[in-house]
N, C-alpha and C positions, 0 to 999 in steps of 0.2 A: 278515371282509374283511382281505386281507393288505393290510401299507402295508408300503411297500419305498423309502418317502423319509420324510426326518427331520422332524419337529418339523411334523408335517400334521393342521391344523384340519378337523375331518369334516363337511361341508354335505351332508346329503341330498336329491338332487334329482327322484327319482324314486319317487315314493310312488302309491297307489292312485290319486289323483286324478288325476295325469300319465299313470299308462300307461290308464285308461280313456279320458281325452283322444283320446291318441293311436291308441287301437284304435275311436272314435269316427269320428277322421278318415282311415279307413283304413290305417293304417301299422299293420303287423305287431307284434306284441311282443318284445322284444329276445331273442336265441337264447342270452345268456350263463347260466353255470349260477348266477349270483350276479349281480341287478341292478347295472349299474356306477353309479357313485358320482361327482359331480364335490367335489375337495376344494382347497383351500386352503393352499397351501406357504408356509410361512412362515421364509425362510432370512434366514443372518447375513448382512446387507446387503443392498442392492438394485440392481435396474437400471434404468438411465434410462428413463423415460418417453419411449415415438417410436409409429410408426405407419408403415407403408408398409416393412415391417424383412423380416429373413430372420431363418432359425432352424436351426442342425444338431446331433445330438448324437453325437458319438464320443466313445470309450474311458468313457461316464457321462456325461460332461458336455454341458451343453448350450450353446450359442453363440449369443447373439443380436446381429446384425451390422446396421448402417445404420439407415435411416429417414430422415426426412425432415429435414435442417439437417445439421450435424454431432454426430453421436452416437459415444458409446465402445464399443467391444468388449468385452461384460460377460460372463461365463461362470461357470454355476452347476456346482457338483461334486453330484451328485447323494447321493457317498456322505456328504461330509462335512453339505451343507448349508448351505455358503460361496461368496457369488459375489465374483468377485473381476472385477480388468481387465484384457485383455489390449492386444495394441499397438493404438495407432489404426488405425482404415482410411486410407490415404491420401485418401481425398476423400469426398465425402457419395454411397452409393449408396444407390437405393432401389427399390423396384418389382420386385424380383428373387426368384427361388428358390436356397436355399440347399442343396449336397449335400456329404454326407462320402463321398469315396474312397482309401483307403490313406493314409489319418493325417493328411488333409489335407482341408482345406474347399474347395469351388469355387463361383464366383459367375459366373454367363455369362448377359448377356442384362441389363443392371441400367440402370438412368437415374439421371439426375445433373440438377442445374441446374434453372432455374424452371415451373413450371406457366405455361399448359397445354401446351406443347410442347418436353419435356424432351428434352436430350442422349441420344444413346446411350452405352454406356463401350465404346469399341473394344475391348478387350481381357477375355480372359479372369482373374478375379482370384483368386488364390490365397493362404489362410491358413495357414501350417505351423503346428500348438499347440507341435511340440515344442522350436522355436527361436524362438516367439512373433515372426514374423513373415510382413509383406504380399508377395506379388509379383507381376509382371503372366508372365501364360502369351499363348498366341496369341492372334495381330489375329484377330478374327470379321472373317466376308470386308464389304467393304463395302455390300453390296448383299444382303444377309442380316442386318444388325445391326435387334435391336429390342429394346425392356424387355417389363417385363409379363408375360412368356412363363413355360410349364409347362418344369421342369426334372429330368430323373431320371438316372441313372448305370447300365446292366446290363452284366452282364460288358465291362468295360471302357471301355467307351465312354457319354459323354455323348448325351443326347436332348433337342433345345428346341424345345417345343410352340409352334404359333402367337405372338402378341404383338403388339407395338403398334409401328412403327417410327416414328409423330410423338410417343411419350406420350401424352396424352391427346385428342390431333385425331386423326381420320379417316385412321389410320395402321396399323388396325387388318389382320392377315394370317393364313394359316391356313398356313405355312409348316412343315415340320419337318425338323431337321437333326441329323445326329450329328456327332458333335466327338472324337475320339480324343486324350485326352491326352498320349499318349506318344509320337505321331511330329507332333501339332498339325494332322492331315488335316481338312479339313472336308468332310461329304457331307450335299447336298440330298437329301430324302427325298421320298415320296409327299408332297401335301397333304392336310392333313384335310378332312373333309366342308365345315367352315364355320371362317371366323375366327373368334378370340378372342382376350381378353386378359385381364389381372386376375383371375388363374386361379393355382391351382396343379396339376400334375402328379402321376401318381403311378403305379407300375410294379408287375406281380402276374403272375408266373407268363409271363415273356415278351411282356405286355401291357403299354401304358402307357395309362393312363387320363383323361382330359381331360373335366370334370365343372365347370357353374360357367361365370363370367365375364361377361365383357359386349363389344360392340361399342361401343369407345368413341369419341365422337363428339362433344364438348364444343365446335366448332366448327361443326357442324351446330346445334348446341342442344339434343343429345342425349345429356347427361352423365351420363345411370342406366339409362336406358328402356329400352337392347338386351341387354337380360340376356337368356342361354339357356340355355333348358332342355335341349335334347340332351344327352347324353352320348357322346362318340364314342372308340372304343376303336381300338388302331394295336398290329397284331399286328407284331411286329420281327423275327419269321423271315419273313416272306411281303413285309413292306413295303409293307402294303395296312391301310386302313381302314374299320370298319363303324361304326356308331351302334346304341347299346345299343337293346333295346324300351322298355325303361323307362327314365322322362326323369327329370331331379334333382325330387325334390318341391317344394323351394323355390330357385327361381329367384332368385339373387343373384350377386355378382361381390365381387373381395375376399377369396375365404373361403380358406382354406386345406384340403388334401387328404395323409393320412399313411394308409398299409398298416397293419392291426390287425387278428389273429386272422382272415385271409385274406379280408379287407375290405374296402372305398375308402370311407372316413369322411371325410365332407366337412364342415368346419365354418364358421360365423361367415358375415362378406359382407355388402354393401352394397347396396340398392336404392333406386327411385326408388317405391316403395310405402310406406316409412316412415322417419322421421327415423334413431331408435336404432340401431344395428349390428344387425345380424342375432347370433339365439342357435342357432338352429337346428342341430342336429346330426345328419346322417344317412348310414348306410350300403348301399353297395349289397353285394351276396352277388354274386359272378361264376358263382355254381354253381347260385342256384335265377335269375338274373334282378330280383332286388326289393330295393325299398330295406326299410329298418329304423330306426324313429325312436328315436335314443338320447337321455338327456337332453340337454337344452339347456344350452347355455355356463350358468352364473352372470352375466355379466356380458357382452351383445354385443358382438363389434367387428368388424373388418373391419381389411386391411391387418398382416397379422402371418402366423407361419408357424410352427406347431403341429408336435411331433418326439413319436417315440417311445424308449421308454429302459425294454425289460422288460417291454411290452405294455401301459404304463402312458402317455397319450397326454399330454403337457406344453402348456400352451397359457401365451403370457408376450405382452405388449406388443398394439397396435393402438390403432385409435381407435373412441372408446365410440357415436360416431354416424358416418353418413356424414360424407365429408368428409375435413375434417384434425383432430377433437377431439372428445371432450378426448382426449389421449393418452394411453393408459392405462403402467402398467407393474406389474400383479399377475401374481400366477403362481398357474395352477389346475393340476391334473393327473383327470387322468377313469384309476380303477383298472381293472384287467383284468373 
């Protein structure tokens, strides 16, 4: 097994008894030529413990940004092993997806201020690493702002999935829109088959993939229960939407969603079926149709946002049960 990060404690998590489990429970057996591995990174210093965060990694490193109160801008170097801090964020974001475009981080679509029905951030937020600082890009038009939402970047142009425009009440939309950084246009797109929120995003081959989440409804008195299982895919030449045949196997919200060896790996999440975080880890294949059960987190959460760096999947921060806690802040990486 190659390790291509420093000073990494080896957990085996996937042993006979796992993958029998899982070809028990109908999930296929994993197609890598070397079972993958979830391990344990143990670098010089640490980062804050949050939940509800983002996560990006350019040029090696990786970026873990917001969460829930105010939190620091911690960034791990992959090569050396050292995290260190970069500038504050201007105010407390959370609930958002984080993407790297041309040396630069972008955060669109983020919430702010108190549960259950959090602020939206007007503005597009922007992190430069190379002059270690924040700035604000364009107003999101008014009547299109929401958190929560699935966020990805293809040939130039931003993509923001569905989201929640109350936070956590009945605000829930199945909206999607591109955003072009460079002249600040905004364009309404088709809508997807169904709302969501508390999702991540995630783009393959001109597709973006919309996997996960929930209809959140904490004002109904339905604060877990609308998880769905669909997966709806939004082809971005045509502008049109189908829904996969095969639905996520484990229905949660929360989870985050990263591209690996031409895969939509969707991990972690929240439901109203059990206390602890969701560990669950699965992929779907765009080529045969079916998911594939990879090992499970180490350790569940939900609320976090998992990066790749090398094929090698980084998972840092969330919280260890639904909810808001405890808030985690370990760093695992799952090997190619």
């Amino acid at each position: 097994m190659t390790r291509s990060f420093p000073q990494i404690l080896t957990r085996r998590t996937l042993g006979l008894g796992l993958l029998a489990a899982a070809l028990l429970a109908g999930a296929a057996a994993p197609s890598f030529s070397e079972a993958p591995n979830w391990t344990q990174v143990a670098g010089e210093g640490a980062p804050a413990a949050r939940h509800e965060s983002a996560a990006a990694a350019l040029d090696g490193r990786i970026y873990i940004i917001g969460g829930r109160g105010e939190r620091p801008l911690d960034i791990y170097d992959s090569k050396t092993g050292k995290w260190t801090k970069g500038a504050q964020p201007p105010f407390e974001m959370n609930h958002m997806q984080a993407v790297a475009h041309e040396g630069k981080i972008y955060i669109i679509g983020a919430l702010k201020g108190p549960f259950p029905e959090e602020q939206i951030v007007p503005r597009v937020q922007v992190y430069d690493p190379q002059v270690n600082q924040w700035s604000e890009g364009a107003e999101i038009p008014a009547d299109r702002r929401r958190g929560g939402a699935g966020l990805v970047v293809h040939n130039g142009l931003f993509y923001l999935i569905g989201g929640n425009a109350r936070g956590h009440n009945s605000g829930f939309v199945a909206w999607t829109d591109s955003f072009n950084p460079a002249t600040g246009e905004w364009k309404a797109l088709a809508d997807a088959p169904r709302p969501r929120d508390h999702f991540h995003a995630a783009v393959l081959d001109g597709k973006i993939y919309a996997a996960g989440g929930r209809r959140s409804a904490f004002d109904a008195g339905k604060p877990m229960e609308l998880t769905i299982t669909e997966m709806d895919v939004y082809d971005i030449a045509s502008n049109s939407w189908t829904t996969a045949a095969a639905p996520l196997p484990t229905p949660r919200a929360g989870s985050s969603a990263v591209v690996r060896g031409g895969k939509i790996v969707v991990m972690g999440g929240e439901s109203g079926r059990q206390v602890a975080g969701h560990a669950e880890v699965e992929a779907f294949d765009p080529k045969t149709g079916a998911w594939t059960a990879l090992p499970p987190l180490p350790v569940g959460r939900h609320g976090f946002q998992a990066v790749d760096i090398k094929g090698n999947i980084h998972v840092i921060a969330g919280s260890g049960n639904r909810g808001g806690g405890p808030e985690l802040a370990d760093h695992w990486a799952l090997n190619r």
